[in-house]
C-alpha positions in Angstrom: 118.5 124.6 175.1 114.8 125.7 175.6 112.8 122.6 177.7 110.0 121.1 175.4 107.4 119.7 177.8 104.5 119.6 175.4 104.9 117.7 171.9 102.1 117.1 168.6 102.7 114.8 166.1 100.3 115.2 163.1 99.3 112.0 161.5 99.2 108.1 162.6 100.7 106.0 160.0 103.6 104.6 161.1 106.1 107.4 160.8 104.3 109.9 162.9 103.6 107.2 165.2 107.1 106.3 165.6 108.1 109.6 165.6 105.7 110.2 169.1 107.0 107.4 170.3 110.9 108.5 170.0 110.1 111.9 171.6 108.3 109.8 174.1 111.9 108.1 174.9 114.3 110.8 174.4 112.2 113.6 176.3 111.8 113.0 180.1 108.6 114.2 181.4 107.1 115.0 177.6 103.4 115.0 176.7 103.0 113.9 173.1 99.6 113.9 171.6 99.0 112.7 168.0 96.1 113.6 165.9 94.6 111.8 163.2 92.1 112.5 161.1 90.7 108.9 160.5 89.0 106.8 163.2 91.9 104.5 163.3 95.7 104.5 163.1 97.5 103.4 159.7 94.5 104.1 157.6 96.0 105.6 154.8 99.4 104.8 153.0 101.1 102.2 155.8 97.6 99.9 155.6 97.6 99.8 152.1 101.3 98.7 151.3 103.1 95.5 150.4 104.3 94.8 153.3 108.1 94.9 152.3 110.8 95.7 154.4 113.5 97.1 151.6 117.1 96.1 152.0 118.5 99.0 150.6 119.8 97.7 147.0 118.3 100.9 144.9 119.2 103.8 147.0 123.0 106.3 146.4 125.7 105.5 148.9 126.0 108.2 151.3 122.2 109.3 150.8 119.4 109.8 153.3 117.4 107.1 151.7 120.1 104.3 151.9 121.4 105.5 155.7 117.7 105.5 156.9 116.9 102.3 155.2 119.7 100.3 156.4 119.1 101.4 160.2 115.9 101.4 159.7 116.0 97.5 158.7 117.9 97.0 161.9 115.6 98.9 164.3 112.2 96.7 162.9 114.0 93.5 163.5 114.5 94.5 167.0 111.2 96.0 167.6 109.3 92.6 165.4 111.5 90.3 167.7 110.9 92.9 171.4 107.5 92.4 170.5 106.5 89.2 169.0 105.5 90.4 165.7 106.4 88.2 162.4 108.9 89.2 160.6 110.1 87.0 157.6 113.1 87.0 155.6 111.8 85.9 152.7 114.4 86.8 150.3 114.0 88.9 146.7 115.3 88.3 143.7 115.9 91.5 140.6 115.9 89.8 137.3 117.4 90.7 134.0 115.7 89.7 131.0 118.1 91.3 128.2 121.7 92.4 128.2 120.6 95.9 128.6 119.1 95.0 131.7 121.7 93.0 133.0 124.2 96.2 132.8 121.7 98.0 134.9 121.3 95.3 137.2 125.4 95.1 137.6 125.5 99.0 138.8 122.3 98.1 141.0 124.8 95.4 142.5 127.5 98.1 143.0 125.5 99.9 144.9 123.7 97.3 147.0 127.8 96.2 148.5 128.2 99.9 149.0 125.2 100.0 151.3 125.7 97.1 153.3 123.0 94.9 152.0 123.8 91.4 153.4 124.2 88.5 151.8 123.7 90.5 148.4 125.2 88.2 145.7 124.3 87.9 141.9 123.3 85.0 140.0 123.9 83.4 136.4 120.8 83.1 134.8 121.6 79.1 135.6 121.5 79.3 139.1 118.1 81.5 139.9 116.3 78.5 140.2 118.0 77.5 143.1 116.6 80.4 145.1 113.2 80.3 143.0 112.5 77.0 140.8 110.2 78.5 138.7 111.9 81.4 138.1 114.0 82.3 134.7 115.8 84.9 133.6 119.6 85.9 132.1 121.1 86.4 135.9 119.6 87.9 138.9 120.6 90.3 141.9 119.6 88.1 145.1 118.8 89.9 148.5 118.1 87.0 151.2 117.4 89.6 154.2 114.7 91.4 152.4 111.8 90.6 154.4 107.9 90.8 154.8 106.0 92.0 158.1 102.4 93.6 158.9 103.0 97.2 158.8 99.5 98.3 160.7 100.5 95.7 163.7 103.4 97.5 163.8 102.0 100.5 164.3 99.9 99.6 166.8 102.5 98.2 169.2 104.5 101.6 168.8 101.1 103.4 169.9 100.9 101.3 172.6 104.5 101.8 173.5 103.0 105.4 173.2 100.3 104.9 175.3 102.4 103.5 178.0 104.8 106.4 178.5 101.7 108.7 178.8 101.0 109.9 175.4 97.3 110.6 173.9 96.2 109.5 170.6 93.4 111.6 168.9 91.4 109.6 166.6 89.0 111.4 164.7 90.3 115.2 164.5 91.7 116.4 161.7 94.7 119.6 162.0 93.6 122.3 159.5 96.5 124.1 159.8 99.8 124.6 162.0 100.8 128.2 162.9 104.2 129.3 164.5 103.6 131.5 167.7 106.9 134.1 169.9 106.9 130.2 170.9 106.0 126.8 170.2 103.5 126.6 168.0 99.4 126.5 168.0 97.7 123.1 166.5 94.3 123.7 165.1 91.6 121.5 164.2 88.1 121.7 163.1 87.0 122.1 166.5 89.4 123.2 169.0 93.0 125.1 168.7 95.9 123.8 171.1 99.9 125.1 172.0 102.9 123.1 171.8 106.1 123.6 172.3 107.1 121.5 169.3 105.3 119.6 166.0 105.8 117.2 164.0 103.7 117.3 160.9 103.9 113.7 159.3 100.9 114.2 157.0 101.6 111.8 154.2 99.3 112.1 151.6 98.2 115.5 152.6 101.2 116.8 153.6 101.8 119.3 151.2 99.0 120.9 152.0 99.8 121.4 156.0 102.8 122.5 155.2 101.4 125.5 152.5 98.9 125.9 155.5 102.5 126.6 157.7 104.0 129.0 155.6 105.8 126.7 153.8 106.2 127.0 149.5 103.5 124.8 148.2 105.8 122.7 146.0 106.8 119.7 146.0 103.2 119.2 145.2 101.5 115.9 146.0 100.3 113.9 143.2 98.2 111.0 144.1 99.0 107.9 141.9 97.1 104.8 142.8 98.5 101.3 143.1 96.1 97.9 142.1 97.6 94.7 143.4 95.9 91.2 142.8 96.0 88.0 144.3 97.3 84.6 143.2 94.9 82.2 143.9 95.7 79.0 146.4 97.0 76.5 143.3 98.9 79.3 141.6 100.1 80.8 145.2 103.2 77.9 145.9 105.2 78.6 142.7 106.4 81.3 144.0 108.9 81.6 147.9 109.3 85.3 148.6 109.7 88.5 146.1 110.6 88.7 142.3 111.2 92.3 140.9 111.9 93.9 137.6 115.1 95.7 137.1 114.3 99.1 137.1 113.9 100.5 133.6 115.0 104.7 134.0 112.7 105.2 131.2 109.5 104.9 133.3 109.3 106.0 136.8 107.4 103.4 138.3 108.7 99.8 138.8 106.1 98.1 137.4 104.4 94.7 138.3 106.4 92.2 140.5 105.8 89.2 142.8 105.1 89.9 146.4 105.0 87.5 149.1 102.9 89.2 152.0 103.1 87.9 155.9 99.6 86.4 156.0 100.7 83.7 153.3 99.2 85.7 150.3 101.1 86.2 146.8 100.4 89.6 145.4 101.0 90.9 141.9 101.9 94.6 141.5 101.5 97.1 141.6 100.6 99.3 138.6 101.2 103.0 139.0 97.9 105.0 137.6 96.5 108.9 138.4 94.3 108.6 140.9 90.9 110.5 141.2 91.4 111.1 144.9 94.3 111.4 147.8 92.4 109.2 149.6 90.2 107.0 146.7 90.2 103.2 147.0 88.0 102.6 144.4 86.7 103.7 140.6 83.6 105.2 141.8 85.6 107.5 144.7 85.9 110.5 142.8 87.1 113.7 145.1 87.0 116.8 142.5 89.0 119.2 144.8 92.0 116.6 144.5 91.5 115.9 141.0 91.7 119.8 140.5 94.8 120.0 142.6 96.9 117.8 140.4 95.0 119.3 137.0 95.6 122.9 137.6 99.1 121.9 138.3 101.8 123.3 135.9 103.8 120.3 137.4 101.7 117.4 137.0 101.3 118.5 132.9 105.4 118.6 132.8 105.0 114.9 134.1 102.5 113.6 131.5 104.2 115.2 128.8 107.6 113.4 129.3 105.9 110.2 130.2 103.3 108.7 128.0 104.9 105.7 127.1 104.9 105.2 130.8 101.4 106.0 131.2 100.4 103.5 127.7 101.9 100.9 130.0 100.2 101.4 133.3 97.0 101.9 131.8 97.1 98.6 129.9 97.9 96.6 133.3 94.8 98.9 134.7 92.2 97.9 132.0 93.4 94.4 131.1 94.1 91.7 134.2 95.8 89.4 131.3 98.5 91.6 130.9 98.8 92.4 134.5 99.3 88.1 134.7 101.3 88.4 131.4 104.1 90.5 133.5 104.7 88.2 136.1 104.5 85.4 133.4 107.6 86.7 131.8 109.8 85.8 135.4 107.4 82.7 136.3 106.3 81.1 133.0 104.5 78.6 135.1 102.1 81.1 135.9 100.4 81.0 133.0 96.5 80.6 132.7 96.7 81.0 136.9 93.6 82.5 138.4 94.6 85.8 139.9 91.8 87.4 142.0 91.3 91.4 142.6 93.5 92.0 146.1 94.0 96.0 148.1 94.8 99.2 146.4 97.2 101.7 147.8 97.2 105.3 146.8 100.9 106.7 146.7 101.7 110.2 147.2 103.9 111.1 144.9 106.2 114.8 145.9 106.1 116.2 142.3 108.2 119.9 141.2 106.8 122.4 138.8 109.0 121.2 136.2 107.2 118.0 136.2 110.2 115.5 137.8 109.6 113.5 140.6 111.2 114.2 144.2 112.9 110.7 144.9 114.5 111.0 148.2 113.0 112.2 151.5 112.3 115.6 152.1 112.4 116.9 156.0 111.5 120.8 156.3 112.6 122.6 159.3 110.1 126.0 160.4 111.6 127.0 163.8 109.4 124.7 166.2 107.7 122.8 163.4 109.3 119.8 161.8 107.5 118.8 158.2 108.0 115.5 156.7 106.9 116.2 153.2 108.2 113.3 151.5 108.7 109.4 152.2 108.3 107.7 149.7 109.5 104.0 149.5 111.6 102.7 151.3 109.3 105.5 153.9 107.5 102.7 156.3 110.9 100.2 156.1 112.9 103.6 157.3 110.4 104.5 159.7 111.6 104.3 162.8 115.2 105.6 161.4 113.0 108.7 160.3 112.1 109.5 163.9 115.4 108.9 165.3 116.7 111.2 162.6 113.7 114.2 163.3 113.9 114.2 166.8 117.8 114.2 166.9 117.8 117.4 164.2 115.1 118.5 166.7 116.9 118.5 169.9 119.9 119.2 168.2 118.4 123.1 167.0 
């Protein structure tokens, strides 16, 4: 096997930086440098989440998603606990409203055993308030190891864990492109150009356009959808104990608004799922035309719309109305109603879209001789995390 001395991870949310600091373990002797476009780690999609650490109810038996979930769950408790970081098992519940629902909620069940979720049980529509006392509903798929932590804290003790075995973080330089040498591989950036014997390109929201910039097809294509979340307000906050979800409906492909507990004592509502005027836009006003041209000159991304506006009638309504955004979480807490609900963060998601318009669910991992390219994660990506880099550098070392 050819020695790897010198290693680049592109990107610092928490995969990339989890991923440096795995090669940073498994590699004696290793130089890992990751470079990051922002002037501080976990700027982007791991700052801006809910903080939930997924138990692995949703995800196919036997499928990347559900493997990496389930060890990443395992590795974070470790990790939270090693470091003194909180880490609370708040406990979720998925509630059915209709009969409909509740069939879908049944198969959800199925496959929550078949992953290994612990504890998973369900509930008659009696017995939910026992977990939650406001809560109603017909019955109810309860998850008491799901879990809350800080996500950027996280990432921050791997990067020092980084740090410590001699890695450098580059804050502030952003990697045009990646380009494949006789070998290793040459990193360049605005302002300098650097050899490695081996990448990592965990680019997230941008990450489809590295890896076009590598060689690589340009779809999946990343469509930027962004993510509103509010916040109860202190009298409203204690009527809810940890995380209420909808059951999935396959007619829309976003989840729509649910209850989130968050580490810092905060109860969230949310998200929506609307198009976003920018990879990288937190508010109305941040309007980025190159990205909104991206998505609209995309065969894809008109595919999508097309078979989706019911979806999209629905979103926008929570996006132009806070009542109905309240109105949703009144439906599983009626004692919510008339609560105060204030604005809270918004995340942008990037959403791996194909030409034909359907979404790319599970994780997508390219290999390109000495370049690895993570060009999808989407939930359960940060709960996974540090499963992701076990699983890259292991396919790494393993080729």
């Amino acid at each position: 096997m050819r020695t790897i001395k010198r290693c680049a991870v592109v990107g610092g949310g928490i995969i990339g930086v989890a991923v440096a600091r795995e090669l940073s373990n498994k590699l004696d002797g290793v130089q890992v440098t990751i470079y990051e476009k922002e002037a501080r780690l976990a700027a982007h999609q791991t700052g801006h989440n809910s903080g939930v650490v997924h138990a692995g109810l949703y995800y196919e038996p036997g499928g990347l998603k559900a493997k990496l979930c389930r060890r990443g769950v395992e590795l974070l408790q470790e990790f939270c606990a090693a470091k003194a970081l909180p880490y609370e098992a708040c406990g979720k519940l998925v509630i059915a409203q209709t009969t409909e629902e509740q069939q879908r909620l049944d198969n959800i069940f199925v496959r929550a055993i078949a992953n290994g979720v612990p504890g998973a049980r369900m509930l008659s529509g009696d017995r939910i308030r026992e977990v939650e006392p406001n809560a109603v509903g017909l019955s109810a798929l309860h998850s008491p190891e799901t879990a809350i932590v800080d996500y950027s804290a996280i990432t921050e003790a791997l990067a020092d864990d980084v740090r410590v075995s001699g890695g450098t973080i580059r804050l502030g330089q952003e990697v045009t492109s990646v380009e494949q040498q006789a070998s290793g591989v040459v990193v360049h950036t605005k302002n300098d150009s650097e050899h490695f014997d081996l990448v990592v390109a965990c680019a997230g929201l941008q990450s489809d356009r590295l890896a076009k910039a590598a060689g690589e097809p340009p779809n999946p294509r990343i469509v930027p959808f962004f993510g509103q979340y509010f916040l109860l307000d202190r009298a409203a906050r204690g009527q809810v104990k940890g995380l209420i979800y909808p059951v999935p409906d396959p007619r829309h492909p976003f989840l729509g608004v649910h209850l989130t507990k968050r580490i810092d004592g905060e109860m969230m509502l949310g998200p929506n799922a609307f198009i976003s005027f920018g990879r990288e836009s937190y508010g109305w006003k941040d309007v980025k035309i190159g990205d909104v041209l991206d998505y609209a000159l995309f065969p894809g991304f008109w595919n999508f719309a097309r078979q989706n506006v019911p979806s999209a009638v629905r979103e926008f309504q929570t996006v132009v109305s806070r009542k109905k955004f309240i109105r949703e979480a009144v439906r599983f807490v009626p004692s919510l109603e008339g609560a105060t609900v204030l604005p809270g963060t918004r995340g942008v998601r990037a959403q791996a879209m194909n030409g034909d318009g359907s979404l790319v669910d599970d994780f997508v991992i390219a290999r390109r001789r000495d370049t690895v390219l993570v060009r999808n994660a989407p939930s359960p990506g940060a709960t996974s995390s540090m499963a992701i880099a076990e699983y890259i550098v292991e396919q790494a070392l393993a080729n």
